[in-house]
C-alpha positions as CSV (number, residue, x, y, z in Angstrom):
1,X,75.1,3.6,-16.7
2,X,76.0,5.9,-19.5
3,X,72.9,7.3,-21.9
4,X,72.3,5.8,-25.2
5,X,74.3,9.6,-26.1
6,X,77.4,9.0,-24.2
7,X,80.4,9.6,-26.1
8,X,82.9,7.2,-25.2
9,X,85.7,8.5,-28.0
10,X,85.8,11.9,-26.3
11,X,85.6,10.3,-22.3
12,X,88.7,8.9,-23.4
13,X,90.4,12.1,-25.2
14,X,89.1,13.7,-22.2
15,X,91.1,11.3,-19.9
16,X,94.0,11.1,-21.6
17,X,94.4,15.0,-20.8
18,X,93.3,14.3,-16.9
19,X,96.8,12.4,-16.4
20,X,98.9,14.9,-16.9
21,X,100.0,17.0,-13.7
22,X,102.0,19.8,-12.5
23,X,105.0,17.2,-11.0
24,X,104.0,14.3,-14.1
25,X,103.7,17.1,-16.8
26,X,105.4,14.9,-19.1
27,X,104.3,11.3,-19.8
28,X,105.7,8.4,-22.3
29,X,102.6,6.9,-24.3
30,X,102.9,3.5,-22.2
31,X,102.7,5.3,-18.8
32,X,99.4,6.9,-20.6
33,X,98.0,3.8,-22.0
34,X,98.9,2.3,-18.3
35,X,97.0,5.4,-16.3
36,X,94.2,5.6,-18.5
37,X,93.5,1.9,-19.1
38,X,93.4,1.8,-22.5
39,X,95.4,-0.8,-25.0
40,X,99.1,0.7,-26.2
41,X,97.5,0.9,-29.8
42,X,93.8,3.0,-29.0
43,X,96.3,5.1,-26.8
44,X,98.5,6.6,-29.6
45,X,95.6,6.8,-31.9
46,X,94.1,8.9,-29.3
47,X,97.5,11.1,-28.7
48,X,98.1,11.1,-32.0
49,X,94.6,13.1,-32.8
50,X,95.1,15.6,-29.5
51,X,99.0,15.9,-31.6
52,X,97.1,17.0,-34.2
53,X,94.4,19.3,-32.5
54,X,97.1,21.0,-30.7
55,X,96.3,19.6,-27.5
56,X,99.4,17.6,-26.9
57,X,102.8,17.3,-27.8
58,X,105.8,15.5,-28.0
59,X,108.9,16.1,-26.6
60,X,112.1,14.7,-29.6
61,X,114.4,14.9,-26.8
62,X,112.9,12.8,-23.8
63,X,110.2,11.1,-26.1
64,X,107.7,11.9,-23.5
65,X,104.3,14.1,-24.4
66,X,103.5,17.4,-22.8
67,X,99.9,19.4,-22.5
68,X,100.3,22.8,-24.7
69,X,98.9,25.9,-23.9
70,X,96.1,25.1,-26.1
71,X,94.3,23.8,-23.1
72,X,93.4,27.2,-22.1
73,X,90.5,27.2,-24.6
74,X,88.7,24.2,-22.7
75,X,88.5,26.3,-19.7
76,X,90.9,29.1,-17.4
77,X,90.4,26.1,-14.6
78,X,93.1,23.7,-16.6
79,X,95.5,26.9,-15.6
80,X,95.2,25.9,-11.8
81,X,95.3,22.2,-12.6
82,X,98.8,22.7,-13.8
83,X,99.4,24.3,-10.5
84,X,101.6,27.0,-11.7
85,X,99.3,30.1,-11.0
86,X,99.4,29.3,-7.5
87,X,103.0,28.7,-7.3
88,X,103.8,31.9,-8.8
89,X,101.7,34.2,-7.4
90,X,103.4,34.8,-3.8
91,X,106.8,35.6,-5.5
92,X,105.3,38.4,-8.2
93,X,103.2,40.0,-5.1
94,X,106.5,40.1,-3.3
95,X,108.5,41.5,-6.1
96,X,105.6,44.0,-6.9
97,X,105.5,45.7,-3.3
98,X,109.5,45.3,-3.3
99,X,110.2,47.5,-6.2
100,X,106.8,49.3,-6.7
101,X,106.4,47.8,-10.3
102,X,104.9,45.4,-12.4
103,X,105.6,41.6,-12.5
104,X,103.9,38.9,-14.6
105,X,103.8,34.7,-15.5
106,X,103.4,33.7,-19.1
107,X,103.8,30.2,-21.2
108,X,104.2,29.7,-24.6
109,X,102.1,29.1,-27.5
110,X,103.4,29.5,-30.7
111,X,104.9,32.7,-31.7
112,X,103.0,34.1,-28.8
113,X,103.0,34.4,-24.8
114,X,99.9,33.5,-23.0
115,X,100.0,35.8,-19.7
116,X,98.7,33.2,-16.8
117,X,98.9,36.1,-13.9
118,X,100.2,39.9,-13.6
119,X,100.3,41.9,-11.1
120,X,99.9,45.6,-12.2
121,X,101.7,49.0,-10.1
122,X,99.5,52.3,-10.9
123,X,103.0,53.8,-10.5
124,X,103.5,54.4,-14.3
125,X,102.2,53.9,-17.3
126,X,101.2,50.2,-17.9
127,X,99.7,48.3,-21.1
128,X,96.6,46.7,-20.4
129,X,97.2,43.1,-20.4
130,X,95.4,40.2,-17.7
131,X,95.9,36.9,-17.5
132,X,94.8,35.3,-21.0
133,X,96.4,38.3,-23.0
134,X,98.6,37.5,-25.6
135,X,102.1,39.3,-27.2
136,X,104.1,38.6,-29.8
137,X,107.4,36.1,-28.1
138,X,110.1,38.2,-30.0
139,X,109.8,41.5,-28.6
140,X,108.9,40.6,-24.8
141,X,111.8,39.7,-21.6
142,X,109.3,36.6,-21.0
143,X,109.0,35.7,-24.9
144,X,112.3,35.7,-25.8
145,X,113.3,33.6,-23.0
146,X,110.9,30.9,-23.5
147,X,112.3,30.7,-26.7
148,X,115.8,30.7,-25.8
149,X,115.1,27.7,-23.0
150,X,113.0,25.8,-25.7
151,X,114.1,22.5,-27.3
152,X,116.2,23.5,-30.3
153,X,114.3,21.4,-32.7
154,X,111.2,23.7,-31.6
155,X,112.7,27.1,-31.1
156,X,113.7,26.1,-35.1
157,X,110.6,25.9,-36.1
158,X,108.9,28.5,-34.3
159,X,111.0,31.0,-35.8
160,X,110.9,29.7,-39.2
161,X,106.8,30.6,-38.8
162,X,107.7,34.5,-37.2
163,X,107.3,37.3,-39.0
164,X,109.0,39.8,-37.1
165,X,107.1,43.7,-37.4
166,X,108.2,46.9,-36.0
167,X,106.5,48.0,-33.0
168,X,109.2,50.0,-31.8
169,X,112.3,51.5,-33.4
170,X,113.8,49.5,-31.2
171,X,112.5,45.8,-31.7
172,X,114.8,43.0,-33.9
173,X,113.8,43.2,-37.0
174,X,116.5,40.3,-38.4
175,X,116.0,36.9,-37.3
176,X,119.9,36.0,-37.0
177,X,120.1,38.5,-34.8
178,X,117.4,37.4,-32.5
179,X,118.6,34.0,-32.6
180,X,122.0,35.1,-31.4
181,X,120.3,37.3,-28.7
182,X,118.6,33.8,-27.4
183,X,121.9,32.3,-27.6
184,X,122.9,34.9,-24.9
185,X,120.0,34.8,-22.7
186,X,120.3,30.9,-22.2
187,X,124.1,31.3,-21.2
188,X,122.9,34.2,-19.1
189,X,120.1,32.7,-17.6
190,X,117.3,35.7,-18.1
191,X,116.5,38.5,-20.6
192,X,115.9,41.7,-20.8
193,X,113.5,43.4,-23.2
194,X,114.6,47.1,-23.8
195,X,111.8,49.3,-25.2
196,X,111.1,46.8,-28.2
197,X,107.5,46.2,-27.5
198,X,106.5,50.1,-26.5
199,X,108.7,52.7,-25.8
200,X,109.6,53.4,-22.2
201,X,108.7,49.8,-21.6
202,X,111.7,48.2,-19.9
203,X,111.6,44.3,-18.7
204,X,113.7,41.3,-17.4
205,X,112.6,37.7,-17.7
206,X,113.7,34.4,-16.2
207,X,112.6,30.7,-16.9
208,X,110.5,28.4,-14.6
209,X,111.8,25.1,-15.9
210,X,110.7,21.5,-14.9
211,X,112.5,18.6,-14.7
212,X,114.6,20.1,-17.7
213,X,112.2,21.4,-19.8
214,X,110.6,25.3,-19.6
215,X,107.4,25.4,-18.2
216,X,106.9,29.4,-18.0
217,X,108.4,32.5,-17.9
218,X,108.2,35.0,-14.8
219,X,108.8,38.9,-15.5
220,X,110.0,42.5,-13.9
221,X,108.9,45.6,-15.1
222,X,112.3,47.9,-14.7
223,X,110.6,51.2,-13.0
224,X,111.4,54.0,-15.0
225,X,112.0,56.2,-12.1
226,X,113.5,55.1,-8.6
227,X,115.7,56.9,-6.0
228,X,117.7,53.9,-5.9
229,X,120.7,54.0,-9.1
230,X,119.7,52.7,-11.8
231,X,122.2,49.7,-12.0
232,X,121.9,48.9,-8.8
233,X,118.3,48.7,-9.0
234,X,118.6,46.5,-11.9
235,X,121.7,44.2,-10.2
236,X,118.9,44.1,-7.6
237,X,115.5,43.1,-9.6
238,X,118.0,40.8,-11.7
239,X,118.8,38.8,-8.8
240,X,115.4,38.4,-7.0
241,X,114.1,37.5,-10.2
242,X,116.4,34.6,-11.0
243,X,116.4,33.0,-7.4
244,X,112.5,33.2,-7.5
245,X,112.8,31.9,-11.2
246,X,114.8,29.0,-9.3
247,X,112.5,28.3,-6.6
248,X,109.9,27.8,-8.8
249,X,111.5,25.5,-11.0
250,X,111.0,21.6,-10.3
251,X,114.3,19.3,-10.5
């Protein structure tokens, strides 16, 4: 029996959270109200509020609601929940020892990336980023690709809110351009960042999606020395990183 303190409201915000899953990440309201138990009408009043908190939200295209990043801030645990850390992890250590370099996850929250797992090579110079860091989407391989895979009605609206700085005299600084650059990527299928977040920083990016929709980004660090060509080397990195990119995704 629950104490006379028991807060039934937020056992229920709590649970309407719980349903969603790594294979189920996206969930009509009825299949919500149906899993959770509660009436169609307490259910979207309940949505409605996590909508607003940032918790949740909804998908214009499939009508179905998704969990946000936001999540991280009730605990690093709703990370492995989603299951993605542990799917990912294999593929970046392979790519790391393959190529001596740095590879990374990250989602999207915002006008930022949320790094869920890097794997860091001592063999150059490296910024000092763990899972939980945070960069700004327009001038990272992973960023820009989320964007460029992301519902049109949200990529809109995301970089409406940007303000693009700087860091490098190499990052976009004009919006139209950027948005033409993400019109490449998703016909290309991955990214590349080319010194526009630090100098002598060089990256490719490819999307994780599921069932349609992005669900993360997964990222090379191009070496900035190798015996190996330099296009070939990036022909190479290119293509492991897509078909992991691939077997990650869920149809």
């Amino acid at each position: 029996m629950a104490s006379a303190t028991f807060n039934h409201s937020l056992e229920k915000g709590l649970s309407i959270i719980r349903v969603f899953t790594a294979k189920e990440s996206g969930l009509t309201l009825s299949e919500i109200a149906a899993r959770t138990g509660l009436p169609i009408g307490s259910a979207h009043r309940y949505v409605n509020t996590l909508v607003s908190l940032g918790y949740i939200k909804k998908n214009s295209s499939t009508r179905q609601y998704q969990l946000t990043p936001k999540v991280l801030e009730l605990g690093f645990a709703a990370l492995k929940g989603m299951n993605l850390r542990t799917r990912v992890l294999p593929h970046l250590l392979e790519a790391a020892d393959e190529f001596k370099t740095t590879t990374a996850c990250a989602i999207l929250d915002e006008m930022d990336i949320v790094y869920i797992e890097r794997i860091r090579s001592v063999g150059f110079v490296n910024l000092d980023l763990s899972a939980g860091s945070r960069l700004p989407a327009y001038c990272t391989a992973m960023g820009k690709v989320l964007l460029a895979f992301s519902e049109p009605t949200e990529q809109k609206r995301i970089l409406n809110k940007m303000e693009l700085a700087p860091l490098t005299p190499h990052t976009i600084m004009k919006k139209e351009k950027l948005r033409e650059e993400l019109r490449e990527i998703k016909d290309r299928g991955y990214a590349f960042c080319r010194q526009e977040l630090s100098l002598y920083l060089e990256s490719i990016g490819a999307p994780i999606m599921n069932n349609g929709v992005v669900e993360a980004a997964i990222s090379f660090n191009l070496p900035p020395q190798s015996t190996t060509p330099r296009k070939l080397l990036e022909t190479k990195m290119i293509k492991k990183l897509v078909a992991a990119a691939n077997e990650l995704s869920l149809l």
